[in-house]
BARODO-559951 format. One line per 3 residues: number of its first residue (from 0); their letters; for each residue z, y, x of C-alpha. Coordinates in Angstrom, 3 decimals, decimal comma. Each point is the difference from the previous one (the first is absolute). Example, Ala and Ser with C-alpha at 12.3 -4.5 7.8 and 13.67 -1.06 7.14 Angstrom:
0) AS) 7,800/-4,500/12,300  -0,660/3,440/1,370 .
***
This chain:
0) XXX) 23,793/-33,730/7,781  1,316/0,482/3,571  -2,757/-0,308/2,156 .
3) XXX) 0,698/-2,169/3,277  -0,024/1,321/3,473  -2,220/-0,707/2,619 .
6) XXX) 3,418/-0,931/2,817  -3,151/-0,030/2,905  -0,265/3,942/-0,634 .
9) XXX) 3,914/0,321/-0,708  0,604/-0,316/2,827  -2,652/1,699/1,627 .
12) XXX) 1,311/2,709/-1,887  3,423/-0,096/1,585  -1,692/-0,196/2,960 .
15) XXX) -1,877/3,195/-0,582  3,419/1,829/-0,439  1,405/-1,239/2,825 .
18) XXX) -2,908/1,875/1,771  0,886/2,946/-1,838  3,772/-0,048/1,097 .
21) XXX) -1,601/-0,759/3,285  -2,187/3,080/0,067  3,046/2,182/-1,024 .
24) XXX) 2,135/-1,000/2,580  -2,086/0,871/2,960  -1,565/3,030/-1,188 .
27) XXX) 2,645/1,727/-2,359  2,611/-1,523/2,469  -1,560/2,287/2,504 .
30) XXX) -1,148/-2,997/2,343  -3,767/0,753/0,025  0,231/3,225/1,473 .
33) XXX) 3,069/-0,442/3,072  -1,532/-3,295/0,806  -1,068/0,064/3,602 .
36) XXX) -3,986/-0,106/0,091  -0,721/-3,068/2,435  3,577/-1,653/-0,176 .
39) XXX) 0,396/-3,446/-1,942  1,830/1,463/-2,405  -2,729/2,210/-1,273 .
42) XXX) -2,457/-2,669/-0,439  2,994/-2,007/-2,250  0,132/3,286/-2,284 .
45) XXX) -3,788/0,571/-0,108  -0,532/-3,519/-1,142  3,069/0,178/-2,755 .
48) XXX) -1,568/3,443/-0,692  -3,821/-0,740/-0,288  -0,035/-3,674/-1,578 .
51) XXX) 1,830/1,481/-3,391  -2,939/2,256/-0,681  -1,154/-3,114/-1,926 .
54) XXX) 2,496/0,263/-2,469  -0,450/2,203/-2,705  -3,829/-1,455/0,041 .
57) XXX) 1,800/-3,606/-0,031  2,096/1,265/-3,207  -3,383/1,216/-1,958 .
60) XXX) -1,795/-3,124/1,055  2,726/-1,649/-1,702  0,459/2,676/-3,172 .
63) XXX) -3,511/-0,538/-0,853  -0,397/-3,506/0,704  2,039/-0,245/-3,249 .
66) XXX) -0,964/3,365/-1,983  -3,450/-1,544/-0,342  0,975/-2,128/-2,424 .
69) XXX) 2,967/1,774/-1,258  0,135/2,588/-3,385  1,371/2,894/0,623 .
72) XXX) 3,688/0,376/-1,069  1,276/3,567/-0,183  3,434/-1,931/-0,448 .
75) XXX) -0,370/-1,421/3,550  -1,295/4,074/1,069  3,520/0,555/-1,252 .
78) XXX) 2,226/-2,134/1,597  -1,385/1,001/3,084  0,496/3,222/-0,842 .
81) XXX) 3,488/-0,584/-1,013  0,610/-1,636/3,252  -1,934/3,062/1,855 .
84) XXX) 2,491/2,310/-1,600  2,988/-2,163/0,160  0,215/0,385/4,058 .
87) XXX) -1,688/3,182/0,349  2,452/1,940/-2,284  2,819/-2,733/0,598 .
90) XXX) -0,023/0,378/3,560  -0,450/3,775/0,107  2,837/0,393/-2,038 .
93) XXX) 2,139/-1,877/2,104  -0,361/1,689/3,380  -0,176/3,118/-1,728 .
96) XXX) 3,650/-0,540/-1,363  1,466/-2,452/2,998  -2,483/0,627/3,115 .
99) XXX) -0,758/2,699/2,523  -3,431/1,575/-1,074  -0,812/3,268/-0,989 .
102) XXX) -0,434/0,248/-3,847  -3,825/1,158/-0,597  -0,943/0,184/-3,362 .
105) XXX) -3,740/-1,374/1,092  1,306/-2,873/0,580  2,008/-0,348/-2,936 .
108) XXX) -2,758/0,820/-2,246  -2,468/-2,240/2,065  2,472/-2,742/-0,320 .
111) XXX) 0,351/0,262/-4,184  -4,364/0,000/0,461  -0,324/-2,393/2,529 .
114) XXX) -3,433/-1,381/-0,907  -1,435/2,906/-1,314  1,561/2,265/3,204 .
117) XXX) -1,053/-2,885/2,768  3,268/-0,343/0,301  -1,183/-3,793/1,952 .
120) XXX) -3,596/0,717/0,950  -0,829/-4,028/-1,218  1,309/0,143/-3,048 .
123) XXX) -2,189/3,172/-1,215  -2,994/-1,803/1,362  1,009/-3,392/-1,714 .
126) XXX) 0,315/1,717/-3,579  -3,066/1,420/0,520  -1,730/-2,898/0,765 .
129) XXX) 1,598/-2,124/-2,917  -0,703/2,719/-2,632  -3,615/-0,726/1,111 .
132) XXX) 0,108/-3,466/0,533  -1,333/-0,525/-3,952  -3,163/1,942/1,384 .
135) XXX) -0,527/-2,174/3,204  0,469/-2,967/-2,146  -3,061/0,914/-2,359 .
138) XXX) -1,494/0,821/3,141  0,844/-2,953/1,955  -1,200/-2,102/-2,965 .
141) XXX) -3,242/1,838/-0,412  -1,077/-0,812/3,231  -1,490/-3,349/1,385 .
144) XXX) 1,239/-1,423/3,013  -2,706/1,806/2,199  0,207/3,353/-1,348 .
147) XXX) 4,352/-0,438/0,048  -0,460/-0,610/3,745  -2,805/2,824/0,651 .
150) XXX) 2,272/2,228/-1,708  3,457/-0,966/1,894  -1,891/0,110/3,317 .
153) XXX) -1,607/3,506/-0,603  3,321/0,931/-1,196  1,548/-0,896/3,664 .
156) XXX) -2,926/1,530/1,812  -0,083/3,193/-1,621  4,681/0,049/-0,252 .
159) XXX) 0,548/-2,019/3,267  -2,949/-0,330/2,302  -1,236/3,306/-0,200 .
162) XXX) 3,123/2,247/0,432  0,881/-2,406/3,022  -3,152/0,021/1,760 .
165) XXX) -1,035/3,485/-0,644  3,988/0,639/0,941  -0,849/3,617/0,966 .
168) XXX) -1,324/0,964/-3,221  1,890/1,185/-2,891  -2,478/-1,451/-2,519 .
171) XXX) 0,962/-2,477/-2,583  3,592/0,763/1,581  2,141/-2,652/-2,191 .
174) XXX) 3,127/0,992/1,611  0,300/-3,329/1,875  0,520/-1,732/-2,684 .
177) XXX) 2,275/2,226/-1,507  -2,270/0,356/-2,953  -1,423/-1,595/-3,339 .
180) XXX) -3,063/-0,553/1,304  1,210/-2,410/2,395  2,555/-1,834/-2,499 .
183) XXX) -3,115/-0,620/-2,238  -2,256/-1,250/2,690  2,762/-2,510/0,440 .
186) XXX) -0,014/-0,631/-3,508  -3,337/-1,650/-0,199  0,367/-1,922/3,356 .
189) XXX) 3,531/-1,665/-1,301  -2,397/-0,502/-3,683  -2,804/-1,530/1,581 .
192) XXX) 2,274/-2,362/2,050  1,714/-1,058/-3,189  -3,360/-0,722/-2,082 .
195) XXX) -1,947/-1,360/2,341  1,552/-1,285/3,386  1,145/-3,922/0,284 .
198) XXX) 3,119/-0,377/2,313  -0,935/-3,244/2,292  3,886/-0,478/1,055 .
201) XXX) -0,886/0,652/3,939  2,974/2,332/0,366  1,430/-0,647/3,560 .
204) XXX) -4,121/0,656/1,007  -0,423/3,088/-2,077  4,072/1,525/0,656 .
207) XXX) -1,392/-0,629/4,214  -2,924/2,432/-1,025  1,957/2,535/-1,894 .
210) XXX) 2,241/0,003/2,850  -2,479/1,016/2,764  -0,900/2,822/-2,444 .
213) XXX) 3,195/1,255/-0,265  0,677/0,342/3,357  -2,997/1,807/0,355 .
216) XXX) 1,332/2,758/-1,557  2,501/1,144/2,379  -2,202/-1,088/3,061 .
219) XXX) -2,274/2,743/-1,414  2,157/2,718/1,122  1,049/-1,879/3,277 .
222) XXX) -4,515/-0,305/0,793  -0,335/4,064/-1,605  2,841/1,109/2,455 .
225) XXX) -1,559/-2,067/2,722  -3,383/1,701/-0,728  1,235/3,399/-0,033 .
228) XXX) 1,644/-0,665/3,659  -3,666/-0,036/1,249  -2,697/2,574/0,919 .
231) XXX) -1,291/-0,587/-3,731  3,806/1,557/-1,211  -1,853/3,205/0,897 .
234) XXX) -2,676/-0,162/-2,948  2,015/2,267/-2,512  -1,134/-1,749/-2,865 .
237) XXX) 1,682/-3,362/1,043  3,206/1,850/-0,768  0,277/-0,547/-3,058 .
240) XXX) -0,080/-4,065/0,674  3,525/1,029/0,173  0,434/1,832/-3,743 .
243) XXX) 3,476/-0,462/-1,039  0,757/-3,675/1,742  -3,536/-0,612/0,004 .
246) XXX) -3,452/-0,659/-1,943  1,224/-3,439/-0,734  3,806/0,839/-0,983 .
249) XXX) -0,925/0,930/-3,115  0,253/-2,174/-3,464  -3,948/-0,055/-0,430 .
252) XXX) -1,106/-0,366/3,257  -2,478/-3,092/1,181  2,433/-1,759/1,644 .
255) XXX) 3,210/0,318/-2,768  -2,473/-0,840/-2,398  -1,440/-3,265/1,828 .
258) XXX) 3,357/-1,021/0,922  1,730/0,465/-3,467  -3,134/-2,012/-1,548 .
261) XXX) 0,587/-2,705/2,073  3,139/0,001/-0,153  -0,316/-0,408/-3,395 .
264) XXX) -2,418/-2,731/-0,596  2,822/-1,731/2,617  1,859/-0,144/-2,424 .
267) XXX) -2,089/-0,775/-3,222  -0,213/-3,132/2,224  3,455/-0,662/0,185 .
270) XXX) 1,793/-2,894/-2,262  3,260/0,702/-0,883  1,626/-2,983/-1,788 .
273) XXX) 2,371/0,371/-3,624  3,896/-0,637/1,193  2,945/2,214/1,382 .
276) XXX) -2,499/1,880/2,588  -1,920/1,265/-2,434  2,447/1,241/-2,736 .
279) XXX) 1,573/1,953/3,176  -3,308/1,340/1,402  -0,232/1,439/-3,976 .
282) XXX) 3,081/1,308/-0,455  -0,422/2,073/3,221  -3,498/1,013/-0,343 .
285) XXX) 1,339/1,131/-3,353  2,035/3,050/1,491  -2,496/0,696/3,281 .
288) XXX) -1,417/3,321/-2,599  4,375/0,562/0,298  0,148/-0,440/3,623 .
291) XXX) -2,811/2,744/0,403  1,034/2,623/-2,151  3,862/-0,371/1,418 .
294) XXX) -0,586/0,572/3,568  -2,435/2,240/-0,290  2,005/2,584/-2,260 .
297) XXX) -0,149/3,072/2,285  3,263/0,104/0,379  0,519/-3,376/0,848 .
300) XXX) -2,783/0,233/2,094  1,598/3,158/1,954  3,602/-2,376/0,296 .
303) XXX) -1,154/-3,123/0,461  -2,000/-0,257/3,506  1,786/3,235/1,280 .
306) XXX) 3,215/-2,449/-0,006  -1,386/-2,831/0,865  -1,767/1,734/2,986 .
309) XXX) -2,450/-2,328/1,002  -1,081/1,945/2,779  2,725/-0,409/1,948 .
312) XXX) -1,362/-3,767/-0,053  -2,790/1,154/2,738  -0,441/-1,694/3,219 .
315) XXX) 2,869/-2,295/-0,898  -0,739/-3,669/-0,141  0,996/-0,942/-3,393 .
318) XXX) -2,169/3,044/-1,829  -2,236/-2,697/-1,761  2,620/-2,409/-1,135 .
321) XXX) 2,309/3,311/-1,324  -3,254/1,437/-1,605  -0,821/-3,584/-1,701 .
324) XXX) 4,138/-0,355/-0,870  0,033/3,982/-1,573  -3,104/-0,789/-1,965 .
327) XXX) 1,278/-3,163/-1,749  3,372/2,283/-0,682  -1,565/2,456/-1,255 .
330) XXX) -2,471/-2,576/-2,489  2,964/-1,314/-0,690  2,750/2,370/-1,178 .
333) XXX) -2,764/1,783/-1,957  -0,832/-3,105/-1,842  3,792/-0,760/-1,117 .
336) XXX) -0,390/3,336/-1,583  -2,703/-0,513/-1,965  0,973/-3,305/-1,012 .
339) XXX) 3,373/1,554/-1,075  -1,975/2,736/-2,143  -2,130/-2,590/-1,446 .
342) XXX) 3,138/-1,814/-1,625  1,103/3,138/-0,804  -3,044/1,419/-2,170 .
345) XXX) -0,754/-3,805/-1,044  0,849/1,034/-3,820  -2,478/2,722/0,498 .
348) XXX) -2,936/-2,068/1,773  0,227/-2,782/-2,507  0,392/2,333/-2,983 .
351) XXX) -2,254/-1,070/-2,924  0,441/2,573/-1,936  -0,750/2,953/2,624 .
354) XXX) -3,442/-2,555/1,028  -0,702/0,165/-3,466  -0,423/3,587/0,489 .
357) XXX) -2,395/-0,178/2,941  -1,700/-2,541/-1,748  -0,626/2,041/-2,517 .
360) XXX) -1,000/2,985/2,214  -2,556/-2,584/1,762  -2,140/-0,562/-3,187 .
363) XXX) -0,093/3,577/-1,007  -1,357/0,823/3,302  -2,288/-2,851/-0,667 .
366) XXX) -1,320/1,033/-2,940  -0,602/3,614/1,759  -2,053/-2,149/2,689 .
369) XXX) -2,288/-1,688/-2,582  -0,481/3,231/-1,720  1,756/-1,191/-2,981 .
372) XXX) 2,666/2,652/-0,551  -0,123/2,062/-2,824  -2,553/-2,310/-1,834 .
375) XXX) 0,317/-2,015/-3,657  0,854/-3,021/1,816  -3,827/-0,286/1,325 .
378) XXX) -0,661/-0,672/3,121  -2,374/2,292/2,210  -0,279/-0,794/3,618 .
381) XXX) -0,989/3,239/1,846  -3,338/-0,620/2,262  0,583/1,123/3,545 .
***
């Protein structure tokens, strides 16, 4: 059976990709680094910049609000992974026989091994976490509600708080959030949220909250670059405030974290009615994974915002209205792709006979689990 969607975090899952796009544009579009430090125009592309940190903890908030209390499905591992491949290889075959880009075998073979190769940092880190999520669900369920939320919170202080405190440190480095550690940390917030937390329905009070937080994120680097203007700018440690875009421009960091978990609750609050709105906020959530791994093909990537040359936007007066117009484009012609390969490998995602397969697969690896492979039909469960 076809489980329902939740259209509250559908759409908060759109919205999360919008950030993404949003992120991309400014900082791959080169916009970040020619804008004018001081001008209006930088503080418009440090806010579009800095607020989409939240999204890729927004997306595994979301992931394992629902792996909790999902099986695992190696058939569902690989339609992702056919969908990984399908625009990795697809779409480096394609500008290596119609575009301009120098044929390097790297990418190539990274393209045919995209989630084994990184090919998309995210989606190497997502496979990882869902090939464990069987093992955080025994955990998950192992644990009473205290000792779930002792060990999410020492999780954050040791992935999050430490690293962005003790910024000059290289211990427990977790690459930012760049990392396993981090996507598992995640993992038991977004599980403990699903067992135990009851949405009230204030949204418009909560979304107000999750708002100031957000913006908090970019005013970070506005305070750091403030602070570094003074006398104190001369303490040599405080330089590293200013690792990479900052401390707090990082996935993991106290801030991106706060923000993205209110942002989140938001939106567990949120009632979105059955009707027309719905079915369309479904249909488009459906292809947001699409919308990802399409613009951020490398060689899309290295096309896209170099023609669209957003930085030429600077110091003009309609920079924030073109930025907000490019972004919905850009959502948009990437999601009439997707929907277009959808129909097209329909016969393949609704094939009984090739789910039979997987199904299959999924009780043999079962059976492994329990410790009943190999065995006269006894069972044995293995004590851990």
């Amino acid at each position: 059976m076809k489980k329902e969607r939740q259209m509250n975090l559908e759409l908060l899952r759109i919205i999360a990709m919008m950030m993404v796009v949003a992120a991309h544009l400014v900082n791959h579009g080169g916009m970040v680094d020619l804008a004018r430090p001081g001008s209006f125009s930088y503080y418009i592309v440090w806010i579009l910049f800095g607020i989409p940190f939240t999204s890729i903890t927004v997306y595994l908030l979301i992931s394992s609000y629902f792996l909790v209390d999902a099986r695992f499905s190696s058939w569902k591992l690989a339609k992702m992974g056919g969908q990984v491949f399908f625009y990795a290889f697809g779409i480096t075959v394609l500008f290596w026989v119609f575009g301009d880009v120098e044929h390097e075998m790297k990418n190539m073979v990274f393209s045919v091994l995209p989630i084994a190769s990184d090919f998309y940092w995210f989606v190497s880190m997502y496979v990882g976490m869902y090939l464990l999520s069987p093992v955080m669900n025994k955990l998950v369920r192992a644990l009473t509600r205290r000792q779930l939320a002792c060990t999410a919170f020492l999780s954050f202080m040791l992935v999050s708080v430490w690293p962005n405190i003790i910024y000059f440190s290289s211990a427990l480095n977790t690459a930012g959030g760049v990392s396993i550690s981090w996507f598992l940390t995640v993992y038991l917030v977004g599980a403990y949220l699903k067992l135990y937390y009851k949405p009230d329905g204030h949204f418009v009070k909560k979304l107000a909250f999750a708002c100031i937080a957000l913006l908090l994120i970019p005013c970070s680097r506005f305070v750091i670059e403030a602070l570094l203007q003074t006398p104190l700018g001369k303490i040599s440690i405080l330089d590293d405030l200013m690792w990479g875009y900052s401390v707090f421009f990082t996935y993991s960091s106290i801030l991106v974290s706060a923000a993205s978990l209110l942002l989140f609750v938001a939106f567990l609050n949120l009632s979105v009615k059955p009707g027309k709105v719905s079915r369309w906020i479904n249909r488009i959530a459906g292809a947001s994974f699409g919308v990802y791994l399409i613009h951020d093909h490398l060689y899309i990537r290295d096309t896209l915002w170099g023609r669209i040359g957003g930085a030429s936007w600077l110091d003009k007066w309609y920079l924030l209205p073109a930025c907000l117009g490019t972004i919905l484009a850009v959502y948009a012609g990437c999601t009439v792709i997707e929907l277009g390969r959808q129909k097209l490998f329909v016969f393949l995602d609704q094939n009984p006979k090739l789910q039979a397969v997987f199904l299959r697969l999924d009780k043999k690896l079962e059976r492994i689990w329990k410790g009943e492979e190999g065995t006269d039909g006894g069972s044995h469960e293995n004590e851990i």
